[in-house]
C-alpha positions as CSV (number, residue, x, y, z in Angstrom):
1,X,-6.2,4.0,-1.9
2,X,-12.9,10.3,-1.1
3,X,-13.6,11.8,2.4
4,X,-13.3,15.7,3.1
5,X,-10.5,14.3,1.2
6,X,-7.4,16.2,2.3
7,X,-8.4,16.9,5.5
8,X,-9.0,13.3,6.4
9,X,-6.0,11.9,4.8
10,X,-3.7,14.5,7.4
11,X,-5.7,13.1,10.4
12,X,-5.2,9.5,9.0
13,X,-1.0,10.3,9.0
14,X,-1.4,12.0,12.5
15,X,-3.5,9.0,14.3
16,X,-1.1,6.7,12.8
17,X,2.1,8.8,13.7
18,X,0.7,9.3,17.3
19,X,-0.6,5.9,18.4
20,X,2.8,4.5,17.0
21,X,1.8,2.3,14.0
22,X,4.5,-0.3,13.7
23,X,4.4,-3.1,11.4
24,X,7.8,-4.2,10.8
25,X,11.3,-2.9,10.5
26,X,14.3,-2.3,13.4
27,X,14.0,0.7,14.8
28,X,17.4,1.3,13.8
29,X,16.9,2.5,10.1
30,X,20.4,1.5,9.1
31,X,20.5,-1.9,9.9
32,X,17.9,-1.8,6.9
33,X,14.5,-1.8,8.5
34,X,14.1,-5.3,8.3
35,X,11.1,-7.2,9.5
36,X,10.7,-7.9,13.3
37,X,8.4,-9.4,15.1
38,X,4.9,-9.3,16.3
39,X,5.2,-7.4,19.5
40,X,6.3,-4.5,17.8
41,X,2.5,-3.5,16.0
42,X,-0.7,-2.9,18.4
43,X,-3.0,-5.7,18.6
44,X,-2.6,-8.9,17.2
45,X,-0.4,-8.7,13.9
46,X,-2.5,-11.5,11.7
47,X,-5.8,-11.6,11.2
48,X,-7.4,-15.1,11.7
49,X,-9.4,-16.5,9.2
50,X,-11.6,-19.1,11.2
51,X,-13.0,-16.0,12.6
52,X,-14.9,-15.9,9.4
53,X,-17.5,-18.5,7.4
54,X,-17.5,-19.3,4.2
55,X,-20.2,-17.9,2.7
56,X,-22.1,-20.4,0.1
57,X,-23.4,-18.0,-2.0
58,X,-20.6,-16.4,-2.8
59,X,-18.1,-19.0,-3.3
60,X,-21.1,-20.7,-5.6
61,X,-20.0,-17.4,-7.9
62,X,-16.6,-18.5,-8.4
63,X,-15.4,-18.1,-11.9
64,X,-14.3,-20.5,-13.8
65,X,-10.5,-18.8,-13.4
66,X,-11.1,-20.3,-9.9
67,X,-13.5,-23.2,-10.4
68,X,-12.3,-27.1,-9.2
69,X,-9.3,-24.9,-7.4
70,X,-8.6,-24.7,-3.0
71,X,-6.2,-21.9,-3.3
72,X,-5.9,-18.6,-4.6
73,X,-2.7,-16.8,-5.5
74,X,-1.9,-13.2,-4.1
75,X,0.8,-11.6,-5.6
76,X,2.4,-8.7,-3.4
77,X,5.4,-6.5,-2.7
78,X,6.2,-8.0,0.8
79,X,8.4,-4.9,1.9
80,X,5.8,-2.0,1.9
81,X,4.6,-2.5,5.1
82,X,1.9,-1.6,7.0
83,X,-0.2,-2.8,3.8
84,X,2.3,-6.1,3.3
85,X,5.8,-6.8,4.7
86,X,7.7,-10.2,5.8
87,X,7.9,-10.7,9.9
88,X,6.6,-12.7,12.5
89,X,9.5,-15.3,14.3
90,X,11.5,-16.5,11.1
91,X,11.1,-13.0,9.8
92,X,9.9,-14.4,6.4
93,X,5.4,-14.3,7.6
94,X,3.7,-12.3,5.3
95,X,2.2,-9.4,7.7
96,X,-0.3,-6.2,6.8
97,X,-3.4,-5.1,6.1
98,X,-3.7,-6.9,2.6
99,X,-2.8,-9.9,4.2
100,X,-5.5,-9.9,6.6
101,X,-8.0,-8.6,3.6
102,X,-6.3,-11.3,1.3
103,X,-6.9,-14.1,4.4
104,X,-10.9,-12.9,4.8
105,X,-11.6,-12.9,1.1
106,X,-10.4,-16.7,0.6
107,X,-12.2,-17.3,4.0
108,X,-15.6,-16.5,2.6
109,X,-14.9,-17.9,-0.6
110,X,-13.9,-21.2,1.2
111,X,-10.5,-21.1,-0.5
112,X,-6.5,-21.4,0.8
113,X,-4.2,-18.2,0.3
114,X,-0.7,-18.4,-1.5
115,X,0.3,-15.2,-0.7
116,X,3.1,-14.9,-2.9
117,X,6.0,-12.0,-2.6
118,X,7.2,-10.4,-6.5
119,X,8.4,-7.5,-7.3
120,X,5.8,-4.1,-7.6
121,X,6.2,-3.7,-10.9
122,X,5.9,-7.6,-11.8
123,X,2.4,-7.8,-10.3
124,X,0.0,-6.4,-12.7
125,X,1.5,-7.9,-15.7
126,X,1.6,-11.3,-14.0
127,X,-2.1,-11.3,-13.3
128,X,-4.1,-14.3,-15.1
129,X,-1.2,-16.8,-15.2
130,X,0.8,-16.4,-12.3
131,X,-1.7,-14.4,-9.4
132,X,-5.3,-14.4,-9.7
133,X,-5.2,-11.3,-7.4
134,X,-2.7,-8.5,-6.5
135,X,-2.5,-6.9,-3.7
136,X,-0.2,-4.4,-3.0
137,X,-1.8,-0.9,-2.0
138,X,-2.2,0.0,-5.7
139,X,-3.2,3.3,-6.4
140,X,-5.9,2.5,-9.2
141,X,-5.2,5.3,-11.9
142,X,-6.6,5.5,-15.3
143,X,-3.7,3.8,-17.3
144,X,-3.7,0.9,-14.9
145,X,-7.4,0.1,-15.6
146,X,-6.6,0.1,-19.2
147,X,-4.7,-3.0,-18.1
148,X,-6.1,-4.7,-15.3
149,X,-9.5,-4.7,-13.3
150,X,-9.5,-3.0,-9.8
151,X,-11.6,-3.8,-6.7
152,X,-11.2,-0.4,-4.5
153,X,-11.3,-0.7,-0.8
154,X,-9.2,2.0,0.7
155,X,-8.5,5.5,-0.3
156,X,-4.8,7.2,0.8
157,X,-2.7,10.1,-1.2
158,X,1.1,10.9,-1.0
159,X,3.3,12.8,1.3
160,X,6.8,13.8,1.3
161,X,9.3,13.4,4.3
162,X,13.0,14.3,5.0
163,X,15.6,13.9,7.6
164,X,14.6,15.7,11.5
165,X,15.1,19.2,11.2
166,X,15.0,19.6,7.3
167,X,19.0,20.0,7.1
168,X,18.7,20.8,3.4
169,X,15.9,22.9,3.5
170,X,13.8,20.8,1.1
171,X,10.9,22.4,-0.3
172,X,8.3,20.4,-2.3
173,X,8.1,23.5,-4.2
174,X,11.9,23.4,-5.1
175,X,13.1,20.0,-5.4
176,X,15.2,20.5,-8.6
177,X,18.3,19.2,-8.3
178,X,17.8,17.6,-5.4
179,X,18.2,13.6,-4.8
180,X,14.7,12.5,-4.3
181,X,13.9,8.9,-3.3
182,X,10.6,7.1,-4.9
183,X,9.3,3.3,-5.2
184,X,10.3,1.8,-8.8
185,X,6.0,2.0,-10.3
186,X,4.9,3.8,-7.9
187,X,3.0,6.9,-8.9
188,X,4.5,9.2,-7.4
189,X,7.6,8.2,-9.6
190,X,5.0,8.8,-12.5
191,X,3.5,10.9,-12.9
192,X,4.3,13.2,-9.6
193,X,8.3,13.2,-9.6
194,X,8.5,13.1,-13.6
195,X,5.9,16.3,-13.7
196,X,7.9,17.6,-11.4
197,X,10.9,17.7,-12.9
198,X,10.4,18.6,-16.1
199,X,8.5,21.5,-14.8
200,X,12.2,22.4,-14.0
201,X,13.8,21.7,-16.7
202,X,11.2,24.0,-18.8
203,X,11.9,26.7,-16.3
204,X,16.2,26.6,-17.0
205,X,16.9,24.6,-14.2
206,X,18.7,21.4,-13.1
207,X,16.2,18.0,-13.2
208,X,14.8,16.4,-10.5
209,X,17.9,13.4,-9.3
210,X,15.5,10.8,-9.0
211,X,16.1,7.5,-7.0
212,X,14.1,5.0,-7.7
213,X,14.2,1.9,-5.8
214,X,12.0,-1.2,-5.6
215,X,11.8,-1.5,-1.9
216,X,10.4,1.4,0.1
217,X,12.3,-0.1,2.9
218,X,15.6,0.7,1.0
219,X,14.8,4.2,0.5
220,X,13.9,5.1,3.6
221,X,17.1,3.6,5.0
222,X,19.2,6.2,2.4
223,X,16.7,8.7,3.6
224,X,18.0,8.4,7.2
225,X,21.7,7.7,6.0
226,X,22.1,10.9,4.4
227,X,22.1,9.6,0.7
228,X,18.8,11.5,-0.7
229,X,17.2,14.6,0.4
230,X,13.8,13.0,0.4
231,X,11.6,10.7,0.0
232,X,7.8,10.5,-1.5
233,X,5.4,8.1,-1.3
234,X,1.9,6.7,0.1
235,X,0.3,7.9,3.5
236,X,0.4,4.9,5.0
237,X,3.8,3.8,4.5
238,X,5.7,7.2,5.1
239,X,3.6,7.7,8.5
240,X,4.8,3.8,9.3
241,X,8.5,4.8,8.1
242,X,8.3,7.5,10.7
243,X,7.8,5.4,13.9
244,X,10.6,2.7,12.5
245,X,13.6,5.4,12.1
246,X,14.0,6.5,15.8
247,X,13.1,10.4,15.5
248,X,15.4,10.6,12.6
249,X,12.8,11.8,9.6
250,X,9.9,14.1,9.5
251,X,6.6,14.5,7.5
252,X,7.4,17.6,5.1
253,X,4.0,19.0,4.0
254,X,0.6,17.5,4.4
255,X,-0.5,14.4,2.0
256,X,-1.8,15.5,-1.3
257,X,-3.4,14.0,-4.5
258,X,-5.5,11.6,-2.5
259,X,-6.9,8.1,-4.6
260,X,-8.3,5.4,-4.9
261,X,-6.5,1.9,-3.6
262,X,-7.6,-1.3,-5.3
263,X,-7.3,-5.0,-5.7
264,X,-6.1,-6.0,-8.9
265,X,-7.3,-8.3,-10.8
266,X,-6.8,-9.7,-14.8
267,X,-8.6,-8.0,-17.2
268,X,-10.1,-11.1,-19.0
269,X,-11.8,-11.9,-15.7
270,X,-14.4,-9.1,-14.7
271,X,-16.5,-11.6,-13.2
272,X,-13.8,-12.8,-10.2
273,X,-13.7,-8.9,-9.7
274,X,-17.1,-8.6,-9.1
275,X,-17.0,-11.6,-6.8
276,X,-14.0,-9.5,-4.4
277,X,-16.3,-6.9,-4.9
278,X,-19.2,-8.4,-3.6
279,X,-17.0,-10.1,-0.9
280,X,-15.4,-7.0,0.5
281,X,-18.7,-5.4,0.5
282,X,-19.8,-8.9,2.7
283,X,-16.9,-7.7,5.1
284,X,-17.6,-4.0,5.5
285,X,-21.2,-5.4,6.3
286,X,-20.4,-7.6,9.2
287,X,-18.0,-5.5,10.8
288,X,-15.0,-7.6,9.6
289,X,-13.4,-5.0,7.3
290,X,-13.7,-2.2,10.4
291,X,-11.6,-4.7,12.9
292,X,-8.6,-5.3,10.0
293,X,-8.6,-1.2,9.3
294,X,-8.4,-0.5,13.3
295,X,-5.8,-3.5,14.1
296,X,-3.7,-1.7,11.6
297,X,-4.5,1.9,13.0
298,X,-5.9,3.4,9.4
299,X,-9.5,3.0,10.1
300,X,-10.0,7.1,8.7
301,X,-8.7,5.4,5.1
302,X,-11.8,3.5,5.3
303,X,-14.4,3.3,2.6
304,X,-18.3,2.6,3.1
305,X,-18.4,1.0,0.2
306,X,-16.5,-1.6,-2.4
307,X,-16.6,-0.8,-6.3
308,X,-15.0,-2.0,-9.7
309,X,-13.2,0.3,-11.9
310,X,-14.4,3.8,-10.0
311,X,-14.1,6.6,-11.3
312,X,-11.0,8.2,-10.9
313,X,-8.8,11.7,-11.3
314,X,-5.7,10.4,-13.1
């Protein structure tokens, strides 16, 4: 997580760039971009829930997955910040734009959020007996709705970046061979980098050396250390790497392959995705989805409206 699709994705990676989004991280990449605190994002850094009612009607739809319960369970990848990373005082706060969305969902449904940090690729499988929702910016592609339900509510795409200056000369049209740094699920790990490379391979030449790590954090921190030549992943995070790293790494190219971002939910429960659904639809009415998307500075991301299972490209 279309517009004028391309050409409102590169405005959504210069606003951010320019008016400094920061959501976490030291802004000295090799101490490992860990989580500071919140004077270092614009606006307040958490979104309050009291702000919003519970809405009767709604949480009178709760399905029986949730019925007799006061808490719902988010699952999330706590290190892909702006959408979801740890910081606030004790450096351990779930912060980002899911956790504001996952905070105004369980405020209209009248229910407590466990937001609860696992591993990317541990999310989706996990939905349904450990997390009754994940969120963690998931691009919603055709295979993953084979598996799990998806609520969209933001659309993004991928873009490439590489050390200041482009000391290797890194073209996205000539990565093979190159060290190439991508989030363990992700899709551009598959099925962008994987394409890519054996689109080299079939033309005679070396495959793409791919590094695949589960924290995006971690990758941008060999990114600025020398140890790949670049890195690919969504809008939102690269343009957010950018303003962590000191002026050390560039955007390389313009994002690409924009899509759909989604909620996840367990397959055997369509009707608790219908209910986020109908709840994030509640929030882009009121206004309430607008103020998260501006705190976070990706309000041209936006979508007018909330679906389940759209259609999709890939």
């Amino acid at each position: 997580m279309t517009f004028p699709r391309i050409l409102r994705l590169v405005l959504a990676a210069t606003v951010v760039l320019t008016t400094g989004l920061a959501a976490t991280g030291c802004t000295n990449a090799s101490q490992g971009l860990a989580g500071t605190g919140p004077a270092s994002v614009p606006g307040s850094p958490s979104f309050d829930p009291s702000t919003l009612h519970k809405d009767d009607a709604l949480a009178a739809m709760l399905p029986d997955s949730l019925k007799g319960k006061d808490t719902i369970t988010v699952g999330s990848d706590t290190t892909y910040a702006p959408a979801e990373f740890l910081g606030g005082t004790d450096g351990q706060t779930p912060m980002g734009f899911d956790v504001d969305f996952a905070k105004a969902i369980g405020a209209t449904l009248g229910l407590t959020v466990d937001f609860r940090t696992a591993g990317f690729a541990t999310i989706l499988p996990g939905l349904g007996t450990k997390y009754d929702l994940g969120m963690s910016a998931f691009s919603i592609t055709k295979e993953r709705m084979k598996a799990v339900n998806f609520v969209d509510y933001f659309k993004a795409g991928s873009i490439w970046a590489v050390q200041k200056g482009n000391p290797q000369n890194v073209s996205v049209d000539n990565l093979c061979g190159l060290k190439v740094g991508v989030q363990t699920g992700s899709v551009q790990e598959d099925p962008d980098l994987t394409g890519r490379s054996k689109a080299c391979t079939d033309a005679g030449k070396p495959a793409i050396d791919v590094v695949s790590l589960p924290n995006q954090t971690d990758i941008t921190t060999r990114l600025v250390n020398g140890g790949i030549a670049a890195m690919v992943s969504g809008g939102t995070t690269i343009t957010y790497a950018l303003t962590q790293t000191g002026g050390q790494l560039e955007l390389l190219g313009g994002l690409y392959n924009p899509d759909h971002n989604g909620i996840a939910v367990a397959k055997s429960d369509p009707e608790l995705a219908d209910l986020v659904a109908k709840v994030m639809n509640k929030l882009i009415a009121d206004g309430s989805y607008a103020k998260i998307m501006d705190r976070w500075g990706i309000a041209v991301l936006s979508t007018d409206k909330s679906v389940v299972n759209p259609e999709v490209d890939r």
